[in-house]
C-alpha positions in Angstrom: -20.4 -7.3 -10.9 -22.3 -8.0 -7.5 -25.9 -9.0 -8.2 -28.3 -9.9 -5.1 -31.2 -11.3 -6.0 -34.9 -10.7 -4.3 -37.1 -13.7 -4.1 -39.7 -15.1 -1.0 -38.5 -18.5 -1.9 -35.4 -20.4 -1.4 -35.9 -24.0 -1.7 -35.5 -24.8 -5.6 -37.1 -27.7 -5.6 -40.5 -25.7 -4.9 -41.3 -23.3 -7.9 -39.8 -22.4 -11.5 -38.5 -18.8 -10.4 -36.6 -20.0 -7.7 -34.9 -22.8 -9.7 -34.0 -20.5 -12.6 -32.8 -18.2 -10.0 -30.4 -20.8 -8.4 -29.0 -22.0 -11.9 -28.7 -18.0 -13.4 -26.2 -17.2 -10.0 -24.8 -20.6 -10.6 -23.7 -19.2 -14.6 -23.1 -16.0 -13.6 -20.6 -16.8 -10.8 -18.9 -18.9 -13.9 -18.6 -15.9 -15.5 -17.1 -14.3 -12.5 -19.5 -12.1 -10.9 -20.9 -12.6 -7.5 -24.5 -13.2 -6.2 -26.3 -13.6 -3.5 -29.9 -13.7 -1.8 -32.3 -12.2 0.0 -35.2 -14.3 0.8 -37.8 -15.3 3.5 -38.7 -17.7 6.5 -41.6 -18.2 8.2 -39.8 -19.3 11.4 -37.9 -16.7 13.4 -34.7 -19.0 14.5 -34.5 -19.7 10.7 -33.3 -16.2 10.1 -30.0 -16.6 9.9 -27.4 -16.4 7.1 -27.1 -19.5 5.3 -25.5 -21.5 1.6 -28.3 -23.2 -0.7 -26.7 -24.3 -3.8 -23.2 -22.2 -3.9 -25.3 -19.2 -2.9 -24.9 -16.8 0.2 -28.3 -16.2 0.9 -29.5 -13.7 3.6 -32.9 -15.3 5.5 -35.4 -12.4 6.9 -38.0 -13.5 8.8 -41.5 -12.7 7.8 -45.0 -14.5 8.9 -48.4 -13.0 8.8 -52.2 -14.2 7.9 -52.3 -14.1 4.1 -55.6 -12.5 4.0 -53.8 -9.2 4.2 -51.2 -9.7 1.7 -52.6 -7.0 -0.6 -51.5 -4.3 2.2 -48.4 -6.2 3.3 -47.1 -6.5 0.1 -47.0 -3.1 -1.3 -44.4 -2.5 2.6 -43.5 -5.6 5.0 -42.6 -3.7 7.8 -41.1 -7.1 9.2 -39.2 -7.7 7.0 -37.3 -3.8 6.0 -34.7 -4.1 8.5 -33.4 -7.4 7.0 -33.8 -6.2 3.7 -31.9 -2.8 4.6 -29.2 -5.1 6.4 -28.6 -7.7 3.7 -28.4 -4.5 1.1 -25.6 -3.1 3.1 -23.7 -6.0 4.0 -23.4 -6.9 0.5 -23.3 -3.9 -1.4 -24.7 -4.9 -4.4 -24.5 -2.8 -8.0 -27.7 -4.6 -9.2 -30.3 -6.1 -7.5 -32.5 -8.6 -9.7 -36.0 -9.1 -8.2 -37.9 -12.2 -9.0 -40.3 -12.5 -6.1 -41.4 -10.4 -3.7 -44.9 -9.8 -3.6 -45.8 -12.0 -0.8 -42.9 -11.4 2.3 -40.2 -9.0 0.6 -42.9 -6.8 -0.4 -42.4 -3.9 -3.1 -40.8 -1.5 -0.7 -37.7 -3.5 -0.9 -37.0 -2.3 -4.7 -37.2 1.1 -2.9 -34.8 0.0 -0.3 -32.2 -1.1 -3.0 -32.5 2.1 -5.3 -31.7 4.2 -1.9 -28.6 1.7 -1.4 -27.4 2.7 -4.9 -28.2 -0.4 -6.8 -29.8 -0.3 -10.3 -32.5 -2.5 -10.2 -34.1 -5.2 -12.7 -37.3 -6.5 -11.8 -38.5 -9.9 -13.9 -42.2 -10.8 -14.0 -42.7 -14.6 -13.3 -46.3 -14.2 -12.5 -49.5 -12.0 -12.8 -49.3 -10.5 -9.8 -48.2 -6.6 -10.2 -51.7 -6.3 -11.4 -53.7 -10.0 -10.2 -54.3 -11.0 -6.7 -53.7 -14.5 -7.5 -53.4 -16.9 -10.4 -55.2 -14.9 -13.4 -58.6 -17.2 -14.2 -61.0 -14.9 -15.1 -59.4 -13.5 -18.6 -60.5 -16.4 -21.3 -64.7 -16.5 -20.0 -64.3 -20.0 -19.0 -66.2 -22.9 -19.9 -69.5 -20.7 -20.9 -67.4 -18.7 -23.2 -65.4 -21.9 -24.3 -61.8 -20.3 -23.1 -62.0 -18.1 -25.5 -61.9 -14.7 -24.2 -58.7 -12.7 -23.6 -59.3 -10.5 -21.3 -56.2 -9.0 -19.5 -57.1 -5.8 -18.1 -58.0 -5.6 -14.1 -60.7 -3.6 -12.8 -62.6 -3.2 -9.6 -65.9 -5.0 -11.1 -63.8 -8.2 -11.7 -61.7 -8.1 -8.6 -63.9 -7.1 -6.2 -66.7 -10.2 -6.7 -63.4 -12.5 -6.6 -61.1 -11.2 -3.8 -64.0 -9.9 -1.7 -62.7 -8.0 2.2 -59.0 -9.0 0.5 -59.2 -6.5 -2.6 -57.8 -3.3 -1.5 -58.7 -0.1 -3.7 -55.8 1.6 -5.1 -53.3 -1.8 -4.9 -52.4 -1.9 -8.6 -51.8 1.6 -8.7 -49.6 1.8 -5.4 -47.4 -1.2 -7.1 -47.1 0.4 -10.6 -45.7 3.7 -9.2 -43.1 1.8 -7.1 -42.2 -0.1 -10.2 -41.8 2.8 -12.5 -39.7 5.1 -9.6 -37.6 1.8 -8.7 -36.9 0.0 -11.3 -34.5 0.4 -14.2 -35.6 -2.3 -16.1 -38.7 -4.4 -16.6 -38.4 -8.2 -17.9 -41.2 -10.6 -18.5 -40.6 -14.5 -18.7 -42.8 -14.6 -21.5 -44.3 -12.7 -24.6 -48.2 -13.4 -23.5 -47.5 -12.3 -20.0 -45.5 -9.1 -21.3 -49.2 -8.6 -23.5 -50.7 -9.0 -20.0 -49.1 -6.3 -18.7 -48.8 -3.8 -20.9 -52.9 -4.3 -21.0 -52.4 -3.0 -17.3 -50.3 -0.2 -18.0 -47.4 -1.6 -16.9 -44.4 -1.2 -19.2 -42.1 -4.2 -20.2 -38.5 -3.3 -21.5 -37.9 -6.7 -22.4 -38.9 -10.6 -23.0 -36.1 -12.7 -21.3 -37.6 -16.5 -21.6 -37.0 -18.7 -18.8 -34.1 -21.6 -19.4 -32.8 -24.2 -17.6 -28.5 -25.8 -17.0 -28.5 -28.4 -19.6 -25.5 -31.2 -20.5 -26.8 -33.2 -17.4 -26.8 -37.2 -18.1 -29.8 -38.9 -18.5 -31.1 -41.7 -16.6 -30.2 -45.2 -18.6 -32.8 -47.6 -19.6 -32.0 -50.0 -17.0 -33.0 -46.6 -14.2 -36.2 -46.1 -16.0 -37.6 -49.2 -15.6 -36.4 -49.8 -12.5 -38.5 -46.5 -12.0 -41.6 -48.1 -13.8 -41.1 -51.3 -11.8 -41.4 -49.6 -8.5 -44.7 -47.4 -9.5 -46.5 -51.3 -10.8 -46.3 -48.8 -14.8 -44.0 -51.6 -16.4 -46.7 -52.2 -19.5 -48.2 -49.1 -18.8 -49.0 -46.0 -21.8 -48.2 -43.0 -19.2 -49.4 -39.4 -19.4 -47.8 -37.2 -17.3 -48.2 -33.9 -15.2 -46.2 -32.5 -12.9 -45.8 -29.5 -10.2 -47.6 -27.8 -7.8 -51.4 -29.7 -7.7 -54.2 -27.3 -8.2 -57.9 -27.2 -10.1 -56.3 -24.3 -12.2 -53.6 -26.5 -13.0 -56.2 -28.8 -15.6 -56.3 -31.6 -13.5 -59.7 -31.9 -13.8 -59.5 -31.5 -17.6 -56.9 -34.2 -17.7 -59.5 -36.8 -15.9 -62.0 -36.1 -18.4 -59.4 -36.7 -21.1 -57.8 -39.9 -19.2 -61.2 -41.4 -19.3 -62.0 -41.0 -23.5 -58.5 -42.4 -23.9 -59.0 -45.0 -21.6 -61.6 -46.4 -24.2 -58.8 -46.6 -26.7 -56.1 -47.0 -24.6 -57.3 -49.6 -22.2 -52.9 -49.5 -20.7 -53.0 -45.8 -20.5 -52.0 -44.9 -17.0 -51.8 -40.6 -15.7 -48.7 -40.0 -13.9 -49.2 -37.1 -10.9 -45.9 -35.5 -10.4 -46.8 -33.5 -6.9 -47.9 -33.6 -3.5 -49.4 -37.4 -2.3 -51.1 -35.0 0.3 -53.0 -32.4 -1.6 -53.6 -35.3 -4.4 -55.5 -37.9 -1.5 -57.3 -34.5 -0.2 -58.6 -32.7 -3.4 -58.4 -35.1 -6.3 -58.9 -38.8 -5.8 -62.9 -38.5 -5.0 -63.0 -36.5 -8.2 -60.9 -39.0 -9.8 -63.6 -42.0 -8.4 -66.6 -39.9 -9.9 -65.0 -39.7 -13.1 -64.5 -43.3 -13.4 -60.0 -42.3 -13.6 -58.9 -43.7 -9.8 -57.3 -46.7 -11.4 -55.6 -45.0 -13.9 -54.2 -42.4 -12.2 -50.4 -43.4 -10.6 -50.0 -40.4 -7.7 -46.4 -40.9 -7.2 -46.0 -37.5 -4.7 -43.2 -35.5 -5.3 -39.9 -36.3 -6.8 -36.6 -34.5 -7.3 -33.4 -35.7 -8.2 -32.7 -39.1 -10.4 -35.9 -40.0 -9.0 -37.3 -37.2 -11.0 -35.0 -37.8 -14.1 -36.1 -41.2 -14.2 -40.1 -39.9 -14.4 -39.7 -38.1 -17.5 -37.9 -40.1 -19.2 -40.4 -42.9 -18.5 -43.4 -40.6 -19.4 -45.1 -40.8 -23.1 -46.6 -38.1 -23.2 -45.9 -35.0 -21.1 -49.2 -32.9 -20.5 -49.5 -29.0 -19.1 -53.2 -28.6 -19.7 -53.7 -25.2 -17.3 -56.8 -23.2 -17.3 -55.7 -20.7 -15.6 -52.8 -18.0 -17.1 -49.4 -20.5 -17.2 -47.1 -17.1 -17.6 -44.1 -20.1 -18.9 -44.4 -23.8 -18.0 -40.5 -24.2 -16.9 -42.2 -28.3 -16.9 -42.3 -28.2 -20.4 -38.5 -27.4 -20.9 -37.7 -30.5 -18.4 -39.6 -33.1 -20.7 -38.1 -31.4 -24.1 -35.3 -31.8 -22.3 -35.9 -36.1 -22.3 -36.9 -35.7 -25.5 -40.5 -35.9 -24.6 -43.5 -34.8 -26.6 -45.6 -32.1 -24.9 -49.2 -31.3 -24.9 -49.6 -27.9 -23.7 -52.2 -25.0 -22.9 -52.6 -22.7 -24.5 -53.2 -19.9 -22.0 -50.3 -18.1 -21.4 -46.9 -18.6 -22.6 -46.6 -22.0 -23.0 -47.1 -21.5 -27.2 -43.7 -20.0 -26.8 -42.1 -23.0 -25.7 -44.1 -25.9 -27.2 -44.2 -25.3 -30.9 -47.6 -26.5 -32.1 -47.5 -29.2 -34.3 -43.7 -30.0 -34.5 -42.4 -30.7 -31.1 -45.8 -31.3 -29.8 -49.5 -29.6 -29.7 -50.9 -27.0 -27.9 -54.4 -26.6 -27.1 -57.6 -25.4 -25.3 -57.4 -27.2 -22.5 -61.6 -26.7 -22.1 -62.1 -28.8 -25.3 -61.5 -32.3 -23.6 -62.1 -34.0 -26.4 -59.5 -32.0 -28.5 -56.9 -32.7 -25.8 -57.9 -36.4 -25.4 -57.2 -36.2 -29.3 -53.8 -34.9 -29.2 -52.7 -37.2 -26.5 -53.8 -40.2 -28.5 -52.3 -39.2 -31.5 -48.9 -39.1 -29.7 -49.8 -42.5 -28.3 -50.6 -44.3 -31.3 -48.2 -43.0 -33.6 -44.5 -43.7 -32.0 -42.7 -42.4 -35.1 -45.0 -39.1 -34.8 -43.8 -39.1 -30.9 -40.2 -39.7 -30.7 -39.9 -36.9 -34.0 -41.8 -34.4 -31.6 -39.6 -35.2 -29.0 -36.5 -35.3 -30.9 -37.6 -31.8 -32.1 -38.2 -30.3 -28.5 -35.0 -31.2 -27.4 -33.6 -29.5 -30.3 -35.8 -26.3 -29.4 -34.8 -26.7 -25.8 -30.9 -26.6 -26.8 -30.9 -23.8 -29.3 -33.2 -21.6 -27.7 -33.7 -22.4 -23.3 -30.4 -23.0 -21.8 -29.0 -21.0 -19.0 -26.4 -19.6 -21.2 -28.3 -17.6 -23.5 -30.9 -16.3 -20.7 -27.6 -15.5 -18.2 -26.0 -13.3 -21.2 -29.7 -11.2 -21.9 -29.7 -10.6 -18.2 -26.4 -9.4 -17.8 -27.5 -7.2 -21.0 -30.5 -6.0 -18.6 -27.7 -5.2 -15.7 -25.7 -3.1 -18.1 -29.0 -1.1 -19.0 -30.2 -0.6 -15.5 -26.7 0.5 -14.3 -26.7 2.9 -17.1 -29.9 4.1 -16.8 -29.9 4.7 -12.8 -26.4 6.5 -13.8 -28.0 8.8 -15.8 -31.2 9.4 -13.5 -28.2 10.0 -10.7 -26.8 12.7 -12.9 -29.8 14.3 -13.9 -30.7 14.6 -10.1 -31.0 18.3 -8.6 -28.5 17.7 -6.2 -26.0 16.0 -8.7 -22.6 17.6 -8.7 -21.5 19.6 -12.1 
């Protein structure tokens, strides 16, 4: 089978979708089928085929102000040509869209139905029906997080999105779904729920995974790893990935300093961007009283990487915004890690509360500076949580079983757009 895959992003080290994406075609070429890519630059002599991990990918050049992606997004004319090109060079019987709702834009899904691909669309994110990360749904602090309201409509967008909300977007985008696509996957159950509350329908829940069998880093790595970051006594909480308010960051300040109290060696890890952590965190970390507890190591990949999980205590996701998955959390079950995890979104699909770590409200500070000291002050309670999500993570996240649903989903979609080719008026009897 020749599978091409949609997504706006190529480097894996930058965003969940794009790593799954990479390690899927990695299994499925394993298995004996071929895959490539069609993705996006933002500079025009970048637009040229290319190889990122084993995989042909197809660059198309696309670069506009992002104020008008709600127009650009439902048809980039920049980038249709490329699109059309890659299609036909490659000839794919599926294409599998992951993300394309910034440069690809929706018309391509119509581009690779006319080239006579079935087509499998997976929701990583909100937005088919949200302009941007969803924060509005739980009420917020007034309303204690508590609030789960999914459903879009002009008298929430419109205060939020401003000149950017364009009237008829979410209709425009369902329509193009339900003509072009075969077959609807979500990443997790809560963002399927999500959906659906939009009228959007969801075929299927495939959960995100991740390669596993890779060896760990040794003892003698992780504290070299400690050593270098002046943690070598230290407690350390961890979070990791892109740096963002919605992310909880500021939640996990106001947690660091209650445990601090108890904890005087506690020390927050920040996994991400030295850049955007100097520019929009440390003052807020100085008027919280945090700055010297908080270890902004920038951004890691590779054993560099490794070696910061499996030096971290305590791994913390503490969103307030909607986390459709947390693909984090799978990387420190995968060290054996105990995780402390929102619970917006889908990240109660992957931590299971109570056994291989908590999950909870990240608006109740003082309920998530509790579960963090719990795991901190009770080792046997943290290595069994650990030892339990890397159980979790092996029988139920690997790339395996997430590579055999989808190929399950590439069956379905070629059969279905079979069948819709048949019924067509034009078919032959």
């Amino acid at each position: 089978m020749r599978i091409l895959f949609l997504n706006d992003l190529s480097d894996p080290r930058i965003g969940s979708s794009i790593r799954l994406m990479y390690q899927l075609g990695r299994r499925l070429r394993e298995l004996g089928h071929e895959t490539a890519l069609v993705t996006a630059v933002q500079d025009a002599a970048l637009a040229t085929p290319t190889e990122i991990e084993g995989m042909r990918v197809f660059r198309v050049f696309s670069r506009y102000n992002p104020r008008f992606r709600s127009w650009v997004s439902l048809d980039n004319r920049r980038a249709r040509a490329g699109v059309r090109a890659a299609l036909a060079e490659f000839r794919p019987d599926v294409v599998h869209s992951h993300l394309i709702h910034t440069h690809l834009s929706y018309a391509s899904l119509r581009a690779a139905r006319e080239a006579g691909a079935a087509v499998v669309f997976t929701a990583h994110d909100v937005m088919t029906f949200c302009y941007q990360k969803l924060t509005c749904f739980h009420g917020g602090a007034e309303h204690g997080g508590e609030l789960r309201d999914y459903r879009a409509y002009w008298q929430k967008c419109v205060p939020c999105q401003r000149l950017r909300y364009r009237p008829g977007r979410n209709a425009a985008i369902a329509k193009l779904l339900e003509r072009d696509v075969q077959r609807f996957t979500a990443v997790s159950h809560e963002l399927a729920k999500a959906l659906e509350a939009n009228d959007l329908r969801v075929d299927r829940v495939v959960h995100n995974a991740i390669e596993l069998g890779r060896a760990l880093p040794n003892a003698e790595a992780v504290q070299s790893f400690r050593t270098k970051h002046k943690l070598t006594k230290a407690r350390i909480v961890t979070i990791a990935g892109r740096l963002h308010e919605q992310k909880g960051v500021l939640q996990l300040f106001r947690a660091l300093e209650l445990l601090a109290r108890r904890f005087p060696e506690v020390r927050l890890m920040v996994m991400g961007h030295r850049k955007v952590y100097d520019e929009e965190f440390a003052d807020a970390a100085a008027r919280l009283g945090v700055a010297a507890l908080v270890a902004p190591v920038g951004w890691l990949d590779g054993e560099e990487l490794a070696c910061a999980y499996a030096a971290t205590d305590v791994f913390v996701t503490p969103s307030i915004c909607f986390d459709t998955f947390g693909l984090v959390n799978l990387e420190a079950m995968e060290h054996a890690r105990p995780v402390v995890a929102t619970s917006f979104g889908g990240s109660p699909e992957v931590v299971e509360d109570g056994v291989s770590g908590f999950v909870v409200n990240p608006f109740d500070t003082q309920a998530l500076a509790e579960r963090i000291g719990r795991l901190l002050a009770d080792g046997e309670l943290s290595r069994r949580m650990g030892a339990a999500g890397r159980t979790r993570l092996l029988e139920r996240f690997g790339i395996e079983r997430a590579a055999a649903e989808y190929l399950e989903e590439y069956q379905a979609a070629l059969a279905a757009a079979g069948a819709r080719a048949a019924a067509a008026p034009n078919a032959s009897s």
